[in-house]
C-alpha positions as a Python dict, from the first residue, in 0.01 Angstrom:
ca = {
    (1, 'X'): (0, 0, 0),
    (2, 'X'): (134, 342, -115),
    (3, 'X'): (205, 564, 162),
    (4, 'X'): (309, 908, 206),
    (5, 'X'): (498, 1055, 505),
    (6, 'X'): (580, 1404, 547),
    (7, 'X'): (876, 1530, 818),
    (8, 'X'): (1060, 1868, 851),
    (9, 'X'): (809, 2104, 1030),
    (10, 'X'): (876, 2260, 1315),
    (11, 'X'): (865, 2596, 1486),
    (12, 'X'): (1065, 2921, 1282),
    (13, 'X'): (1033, 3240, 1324),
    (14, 'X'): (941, 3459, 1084),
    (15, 'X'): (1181, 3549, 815),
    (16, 'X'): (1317, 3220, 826),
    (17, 'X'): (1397, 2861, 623),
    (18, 'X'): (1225, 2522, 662),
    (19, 'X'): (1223, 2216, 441),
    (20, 'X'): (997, 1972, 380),
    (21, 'X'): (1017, 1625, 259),
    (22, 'X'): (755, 1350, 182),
    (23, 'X'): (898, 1015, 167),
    (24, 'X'): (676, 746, -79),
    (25, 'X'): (642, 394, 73),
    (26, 'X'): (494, 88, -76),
    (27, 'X'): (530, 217, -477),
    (28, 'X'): (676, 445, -627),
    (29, 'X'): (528, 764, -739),
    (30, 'X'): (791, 832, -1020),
    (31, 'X'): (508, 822, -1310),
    (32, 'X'): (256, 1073, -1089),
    (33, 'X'): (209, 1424, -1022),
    (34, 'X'): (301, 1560, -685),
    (35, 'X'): (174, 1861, -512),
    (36, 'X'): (203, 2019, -110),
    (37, 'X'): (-119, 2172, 54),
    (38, 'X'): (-206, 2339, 365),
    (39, 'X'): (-463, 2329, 596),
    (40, 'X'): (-412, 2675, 842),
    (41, 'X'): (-632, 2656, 1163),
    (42, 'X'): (-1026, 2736, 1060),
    (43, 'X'): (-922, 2742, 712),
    (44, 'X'): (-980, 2525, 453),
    (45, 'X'): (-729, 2296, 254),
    (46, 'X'): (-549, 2484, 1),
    (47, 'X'): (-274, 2415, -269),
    (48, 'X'): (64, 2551, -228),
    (49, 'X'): (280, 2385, -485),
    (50, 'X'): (261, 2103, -710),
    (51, 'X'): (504, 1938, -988),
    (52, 'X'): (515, 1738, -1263),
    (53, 'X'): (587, 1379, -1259),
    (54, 'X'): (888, 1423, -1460),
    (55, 'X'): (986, 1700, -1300),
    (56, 'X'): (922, 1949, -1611),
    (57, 'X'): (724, 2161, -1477),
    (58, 'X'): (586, 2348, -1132),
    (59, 'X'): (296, 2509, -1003),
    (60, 'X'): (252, 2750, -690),
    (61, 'X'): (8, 2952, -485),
    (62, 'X'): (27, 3278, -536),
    (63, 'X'): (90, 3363, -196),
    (64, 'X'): (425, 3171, -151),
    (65, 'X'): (544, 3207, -496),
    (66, 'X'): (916, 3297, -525),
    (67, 'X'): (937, 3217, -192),
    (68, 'X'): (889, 2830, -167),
    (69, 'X'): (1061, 2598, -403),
    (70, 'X'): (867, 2237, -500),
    (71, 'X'): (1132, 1936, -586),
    (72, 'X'): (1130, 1587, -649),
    (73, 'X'): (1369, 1294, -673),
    (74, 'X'): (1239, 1019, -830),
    (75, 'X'): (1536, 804, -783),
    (76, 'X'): (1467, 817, -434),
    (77, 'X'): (1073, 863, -431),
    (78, 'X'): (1098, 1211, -275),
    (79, 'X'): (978, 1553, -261),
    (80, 'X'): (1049, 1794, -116),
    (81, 'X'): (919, 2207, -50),
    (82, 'X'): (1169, 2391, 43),
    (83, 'X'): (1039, 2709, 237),
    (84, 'X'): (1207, 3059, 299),
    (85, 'X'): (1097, 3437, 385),
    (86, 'X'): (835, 3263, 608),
    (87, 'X'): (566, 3446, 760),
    (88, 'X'): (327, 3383, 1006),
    (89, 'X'): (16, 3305, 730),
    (90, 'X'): (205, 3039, 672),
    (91, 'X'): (185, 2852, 966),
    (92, 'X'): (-42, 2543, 882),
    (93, 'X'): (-31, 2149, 854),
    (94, 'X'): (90, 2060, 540),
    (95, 'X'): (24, 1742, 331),
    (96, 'X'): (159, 1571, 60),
    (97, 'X'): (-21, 1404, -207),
    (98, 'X'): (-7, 1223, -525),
    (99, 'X'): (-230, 1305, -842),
    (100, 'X'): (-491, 1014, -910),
    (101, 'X'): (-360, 1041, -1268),
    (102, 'X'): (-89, 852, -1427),
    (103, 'X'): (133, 1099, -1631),
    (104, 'X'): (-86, 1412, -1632),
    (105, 'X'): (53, 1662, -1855),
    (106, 'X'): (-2, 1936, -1665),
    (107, 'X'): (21, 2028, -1272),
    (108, 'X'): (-309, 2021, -1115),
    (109, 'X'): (-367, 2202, -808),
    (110, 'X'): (-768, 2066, -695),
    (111, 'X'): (-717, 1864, -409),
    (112, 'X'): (-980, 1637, -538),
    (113, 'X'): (-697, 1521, -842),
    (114, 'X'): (-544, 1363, -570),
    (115, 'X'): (-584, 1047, -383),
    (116, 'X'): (-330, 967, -185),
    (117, 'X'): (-272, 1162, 102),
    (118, 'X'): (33, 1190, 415),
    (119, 'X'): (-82, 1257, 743),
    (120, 'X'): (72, 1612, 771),
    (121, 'X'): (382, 1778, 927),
    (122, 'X'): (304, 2088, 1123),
    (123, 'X'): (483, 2391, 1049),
    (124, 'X'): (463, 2680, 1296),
    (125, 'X'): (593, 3065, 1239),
    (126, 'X'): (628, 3292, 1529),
    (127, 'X'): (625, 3655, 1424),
}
């Protein structure tokens, strides 16, 4: 069974660095697209960056683009978001996840093209 598990939050303070990695178990998600969402307290779920499953191509939310960098290593069944500038907004539980579809062409960023799900890492910044 394909699992996801996501490590690397913690508390920063603002104007800092974190990275995030989701580690694939079970299969390998090499031929799907990957993306990172968020869930901030008494929001809802949102997309924050997604890739292609080759790699070609990224996706972001417009509120952490140019800060936040989406990779993948699919060698090693990894990606990772690596995070900087942080503010508080961006404190949340983030998720990884792996598009339902086999080879999409493009980077979706609807949570419901996306079936398999990590439990979250939480990622705190203090202002």
């Amino acid at each position: 069974q394909l699992q996801l598990l996501e490590s690397g939050g913690e508390l920063v303070q603002a104007g800092g660095s974190l990275r995030l990695t989701c580690a694939a178990s079970g299969l390998s998600i090499g031929q799907y697209g990957m993306a990172w969402f968020r869930r901030a307290p008494g929001k809802e779920r949102e997309f924050v960056a997604g890739i292609k499953w080759d790699g070609g191509s990224t996706k972001y939310a417009d509120s952490v683009k140019d800060r936040f960098t989406i990779s993948r290593d699919n060698t090693n069944d990894t990606v990772t978001l690596q995070m900087s500038v942080m503010k508080p907004d961006d404190t949340a539980i983030y998720f990884c996840a792996r598009d339902r579809q086999r080879r999409r062409s493009w980077t979706a960023d609807a949570s419901g093209s996306y079936t398999v799900w990590g439990q979250g890492t939480q990622v705190t910044v203090s202002s």
